[in-house]
VOGU-3710 file (C-alpha; in Angstrom, 3 decimals, decimal comma):
1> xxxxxxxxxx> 19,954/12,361/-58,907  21,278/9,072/-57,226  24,063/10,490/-56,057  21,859/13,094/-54,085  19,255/10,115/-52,795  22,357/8,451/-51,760  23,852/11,892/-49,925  20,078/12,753/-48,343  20,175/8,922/-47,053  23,678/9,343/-45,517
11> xxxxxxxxxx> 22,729/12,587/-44,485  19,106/11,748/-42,524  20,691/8,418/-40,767  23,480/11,079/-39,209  21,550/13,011/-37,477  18,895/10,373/-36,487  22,388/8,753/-35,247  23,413/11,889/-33,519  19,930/12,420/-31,817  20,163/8,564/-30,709
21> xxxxxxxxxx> 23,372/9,756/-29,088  21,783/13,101/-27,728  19,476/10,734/-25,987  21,958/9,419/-23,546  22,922/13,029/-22,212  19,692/15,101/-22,674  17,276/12,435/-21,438  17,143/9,341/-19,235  15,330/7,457/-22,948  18,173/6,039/-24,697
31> xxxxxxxxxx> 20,696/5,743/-21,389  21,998/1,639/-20,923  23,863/0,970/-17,419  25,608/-2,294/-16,977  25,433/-3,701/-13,883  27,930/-6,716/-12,333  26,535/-7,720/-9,109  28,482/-10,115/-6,462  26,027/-13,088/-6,361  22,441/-13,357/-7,305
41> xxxxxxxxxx> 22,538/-16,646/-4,924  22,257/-14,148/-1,514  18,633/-12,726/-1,276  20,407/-8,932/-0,213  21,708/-8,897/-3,492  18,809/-10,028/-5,233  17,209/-7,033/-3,364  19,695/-4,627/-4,196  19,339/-5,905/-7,757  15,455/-6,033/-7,569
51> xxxxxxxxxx> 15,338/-2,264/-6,533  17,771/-1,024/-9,433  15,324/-2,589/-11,830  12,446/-1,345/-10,647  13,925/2,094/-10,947  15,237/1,655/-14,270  12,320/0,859/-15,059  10,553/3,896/-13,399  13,482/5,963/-14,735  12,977/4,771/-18,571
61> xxxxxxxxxx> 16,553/3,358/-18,661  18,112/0,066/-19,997  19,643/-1,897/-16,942  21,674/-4,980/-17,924  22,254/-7,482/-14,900  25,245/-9,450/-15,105  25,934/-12,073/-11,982  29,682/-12,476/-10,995  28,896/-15,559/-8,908  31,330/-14,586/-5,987
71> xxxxxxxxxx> 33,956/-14,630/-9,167  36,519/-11,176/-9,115  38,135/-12,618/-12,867  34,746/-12,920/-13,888  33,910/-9,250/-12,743  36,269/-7,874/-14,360  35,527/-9,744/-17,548  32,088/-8,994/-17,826  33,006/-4,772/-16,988  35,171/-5,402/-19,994
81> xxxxxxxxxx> 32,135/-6,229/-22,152  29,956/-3,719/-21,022  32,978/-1,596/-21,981  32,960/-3,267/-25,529  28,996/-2,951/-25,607  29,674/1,091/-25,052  27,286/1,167/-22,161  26,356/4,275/-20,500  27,177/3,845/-17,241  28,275/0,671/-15,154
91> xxxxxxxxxx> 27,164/-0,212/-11,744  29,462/-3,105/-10,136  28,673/-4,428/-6,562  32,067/-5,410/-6,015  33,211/-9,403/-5,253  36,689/-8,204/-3,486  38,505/-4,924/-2,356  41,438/-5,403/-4,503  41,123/-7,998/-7,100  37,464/-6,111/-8,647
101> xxxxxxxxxx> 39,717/-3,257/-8,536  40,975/-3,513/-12,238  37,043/-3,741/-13,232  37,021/0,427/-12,038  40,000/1,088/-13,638  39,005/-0,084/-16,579  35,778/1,582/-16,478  37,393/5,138/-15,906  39,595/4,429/-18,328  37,176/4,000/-21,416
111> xxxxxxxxxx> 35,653/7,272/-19,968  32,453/5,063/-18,566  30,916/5,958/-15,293  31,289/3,907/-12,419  29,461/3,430/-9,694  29,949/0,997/-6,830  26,471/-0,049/-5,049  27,013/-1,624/-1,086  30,351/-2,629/-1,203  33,791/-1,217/-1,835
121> xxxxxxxxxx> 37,378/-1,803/-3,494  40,352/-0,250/-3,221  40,604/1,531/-6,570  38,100/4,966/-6,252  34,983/4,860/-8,515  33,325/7,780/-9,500  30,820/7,315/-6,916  29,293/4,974/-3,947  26,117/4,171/-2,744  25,746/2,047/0,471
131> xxxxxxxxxx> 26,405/1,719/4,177  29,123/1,917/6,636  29,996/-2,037/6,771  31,684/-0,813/10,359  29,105/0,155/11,886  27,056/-2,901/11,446  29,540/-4,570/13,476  29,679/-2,361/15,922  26,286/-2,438/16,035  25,791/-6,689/16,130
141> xxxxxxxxxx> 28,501/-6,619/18,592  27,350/-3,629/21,149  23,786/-6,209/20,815  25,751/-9,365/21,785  27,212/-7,306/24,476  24,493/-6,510/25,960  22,640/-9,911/25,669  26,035/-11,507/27,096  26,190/-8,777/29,840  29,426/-8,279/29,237
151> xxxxxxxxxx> 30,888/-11,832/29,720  30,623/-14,493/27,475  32,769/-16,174/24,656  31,464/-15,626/20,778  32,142/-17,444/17,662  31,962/-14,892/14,304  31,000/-16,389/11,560  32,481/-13,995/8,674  31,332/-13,243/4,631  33,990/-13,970/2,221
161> xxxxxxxxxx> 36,972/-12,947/2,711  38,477/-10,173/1,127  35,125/-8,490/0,735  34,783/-4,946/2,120  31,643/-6,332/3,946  33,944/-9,300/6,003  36,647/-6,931/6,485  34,656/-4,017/7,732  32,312/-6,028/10,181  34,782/-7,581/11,606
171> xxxxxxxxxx> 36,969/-4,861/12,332  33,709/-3,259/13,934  33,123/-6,132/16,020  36,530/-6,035/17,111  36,506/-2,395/17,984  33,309/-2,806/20,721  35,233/-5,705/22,233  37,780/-3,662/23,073  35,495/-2,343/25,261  34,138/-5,442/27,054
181> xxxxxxxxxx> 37,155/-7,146/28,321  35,018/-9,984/29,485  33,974/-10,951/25,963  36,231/-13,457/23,923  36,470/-14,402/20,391  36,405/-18,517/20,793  36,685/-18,878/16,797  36,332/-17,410/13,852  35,931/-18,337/10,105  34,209/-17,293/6,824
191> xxxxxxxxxx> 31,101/-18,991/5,223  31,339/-17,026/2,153  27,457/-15,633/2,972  26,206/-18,821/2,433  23,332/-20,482/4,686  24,105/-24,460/3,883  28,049/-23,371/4,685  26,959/-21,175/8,085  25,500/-24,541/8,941  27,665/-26,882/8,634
201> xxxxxxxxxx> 30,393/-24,657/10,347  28,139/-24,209/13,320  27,565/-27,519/13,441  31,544/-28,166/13,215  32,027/-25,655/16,220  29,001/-27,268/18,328  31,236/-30,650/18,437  34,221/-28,674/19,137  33,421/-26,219/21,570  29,790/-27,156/22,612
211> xxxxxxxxxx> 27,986/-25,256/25,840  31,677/-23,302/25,898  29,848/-20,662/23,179  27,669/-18,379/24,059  26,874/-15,942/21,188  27,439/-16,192/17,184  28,005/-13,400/15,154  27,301/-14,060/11,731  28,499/-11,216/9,277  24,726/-11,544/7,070
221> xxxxxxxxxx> 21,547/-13,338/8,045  22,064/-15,775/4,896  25,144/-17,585/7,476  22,984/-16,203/11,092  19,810/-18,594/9,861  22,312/-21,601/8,960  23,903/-21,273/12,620  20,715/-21,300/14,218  19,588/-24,551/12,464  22,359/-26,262/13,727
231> xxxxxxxxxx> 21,940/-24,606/16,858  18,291/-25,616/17,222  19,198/-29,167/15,928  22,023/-29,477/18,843  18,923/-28,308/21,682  21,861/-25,362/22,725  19,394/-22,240/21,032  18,078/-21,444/24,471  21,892/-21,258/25,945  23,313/-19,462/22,631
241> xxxxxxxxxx> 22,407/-15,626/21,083  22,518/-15,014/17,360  22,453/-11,950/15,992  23,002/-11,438/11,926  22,991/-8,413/9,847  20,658/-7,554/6,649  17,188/-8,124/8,051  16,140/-10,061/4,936  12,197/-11,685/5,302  12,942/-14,745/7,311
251> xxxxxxxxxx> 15,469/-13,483/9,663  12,742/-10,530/10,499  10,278/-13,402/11,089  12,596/-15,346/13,196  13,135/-12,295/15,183  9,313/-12,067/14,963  9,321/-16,008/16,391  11,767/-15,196/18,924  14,241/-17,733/17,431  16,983/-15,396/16,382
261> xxxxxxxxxx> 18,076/-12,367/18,581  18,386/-9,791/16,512  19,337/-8,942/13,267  21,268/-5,240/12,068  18,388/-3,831/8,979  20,381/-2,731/5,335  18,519/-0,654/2,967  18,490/-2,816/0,173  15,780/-0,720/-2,000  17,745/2,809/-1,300
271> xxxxxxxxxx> 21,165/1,390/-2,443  19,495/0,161/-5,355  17,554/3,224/-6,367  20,455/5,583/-5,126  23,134/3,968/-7,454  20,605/4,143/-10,437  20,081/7,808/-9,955  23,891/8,334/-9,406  24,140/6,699/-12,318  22,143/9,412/-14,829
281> xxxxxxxxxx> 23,251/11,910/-13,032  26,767/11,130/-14,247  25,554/10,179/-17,641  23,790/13,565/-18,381  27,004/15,385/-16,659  24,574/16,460/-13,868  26,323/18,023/-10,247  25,801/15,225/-8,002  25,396/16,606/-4,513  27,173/13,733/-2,906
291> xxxxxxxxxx> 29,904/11,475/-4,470  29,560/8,779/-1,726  26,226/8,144/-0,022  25,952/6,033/3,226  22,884/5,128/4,580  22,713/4,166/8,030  22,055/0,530/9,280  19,301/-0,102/12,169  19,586/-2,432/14,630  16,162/-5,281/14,616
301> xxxxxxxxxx> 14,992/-6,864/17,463  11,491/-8,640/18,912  10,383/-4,772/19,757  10,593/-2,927/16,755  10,336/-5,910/14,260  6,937/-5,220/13,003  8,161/-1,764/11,452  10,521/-3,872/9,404  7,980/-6,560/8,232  5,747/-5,661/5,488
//
């Protein structure tokens, strides 16, 4: 008799065990996604990371938000512990093209989903959900052009480097100028997305290069609102454009305000949401439609602003 108690036990917490497990591919209940984002210090990704959760939520799955802090070793490290923790699926916003690489192929390798959300790396995930980083530079820069009329020297001020974001935008940017002959790169240098660091290298090229620029292009607004403080401290706004890329709240009001002159919108809440439904889909073994989703960017300015303001 105490064998068979002992055998019905063993028996019962199988299958509750096994239904547990059925959970994760018949249902969204039961499914845990680890998520690594880039840097919870930039307001896009605390958008990005803001929208996953609030899908989760809607979505009934377990989203655990880990924070690289600009930090590709640390990436990788904590993919390796969702790996440990046998999540379901992992969603990593990637620090840098090559060196977060490892953190996919380690993912893939444990047979764990992976799913990149806004930005790229070299090694292929199982599936992307984002924008074209290219084409907001193409789009910043075709803006500058046309503020500059075609003549005029710019100063880029460029994410950190390595990033598919820095890389990307600045090859767009490039790609317009080579249509505008009479527009010239004065200087460029990264501010690894930071505002306090934008500022303090706009400052730097105010005392170097002074009424000699005529346009920054900063690669996110986080670095685009840190140039025009030290542009507004100087008195050289009026004589200098700024356009920025992400259209976070208080670049759309400065565009509002008239203080900055334009900014290039990202769709923070559908790269969140579209990564966590990527995500299940893979889980439950689901045909996804589209392996790589790219939603387009959308260029901001004192016209259309109030669509963008909520």
């Amino acid at each position: 008799m105490k064998f068979c108690t002992i055998f019905s036990v063993i028996i019962a917490g199988a299958i509750l065990s096994g239904c547990n497990r059925g959970g994760n591919k018949d249902g969204e209940k039961g499914i845990v996604i680890g998520a690594s984002m880039l840097s919870l210090q930039s307001e896009f990704v605390v958008n990005v990371k803001d929208a996953m959760e609030d899908h989760a939520k809607e979505k009934n799955v377990k989203l655990v938000v880990n924070d690289a802090q600009r930090t590709a070793d640390r990436q990788v490290q904590q993919v390796e512990t969702f790996i440990s923790q046998k999540v379901d699926a992992i969603i990593l916003n990637p620090c840098e093209v090559e060196a977060s690489s490892p953190a996919i192929e380690k993912a893939k390798a444990a047979g764990i989903p992976v799913i990149n959300v806004n930005s790229e790396t070299a090694a292929a995930p199982d599936g992307f959900v984002g924008s074209r980083d290219e084409e907001a530079g193409e789009i910043a820069m075709e803006q500058i052009a046309k503020l500059l009329n075609g003549k005029g020297n710019v100063v880029m001020i460029e994410g950190y480097m390595g990033q598919a974001a820095q890389i990307k935008r600045s090859a767009g940017a490039k790609t317009v100028l080579g249509k505008y002959p009479g527009i010239h790169i004065l200087a460029q240098q990264t501010a690894d997305w930071d505002r306090a660091k934008g500022m303090s290298l706009m400052e730097n090229w105010i005392q170097s290069y002074g009424d000699k620029i005529n346009a920054v292009f900063a690669h996110n607004d986080e670095m685009g609102m840190g140039a025009l403080q030290a542009l507004e401290q100087s008195k050289l706004k009026n004589k200098v454009k700024v356009v920025s890329i992400d259209a976070i709240a208080d670049a759309l009001q400065a565009v509002k305000d008239g203080r900055l002159d334009a900014t290039v919108y990202q769709d923070a809440k559908g790269q969140g949401a579209g990564a966590i439904d990527m995500a299940i889909q893979l889980v439950k073994k689901e045909p996804v439609e589209k392996k790589e989703i790219f939603i387009p960017f959308q260029l901001v300015t004192k016209e259309n602003v109030d669509t963008f303001l909520k």
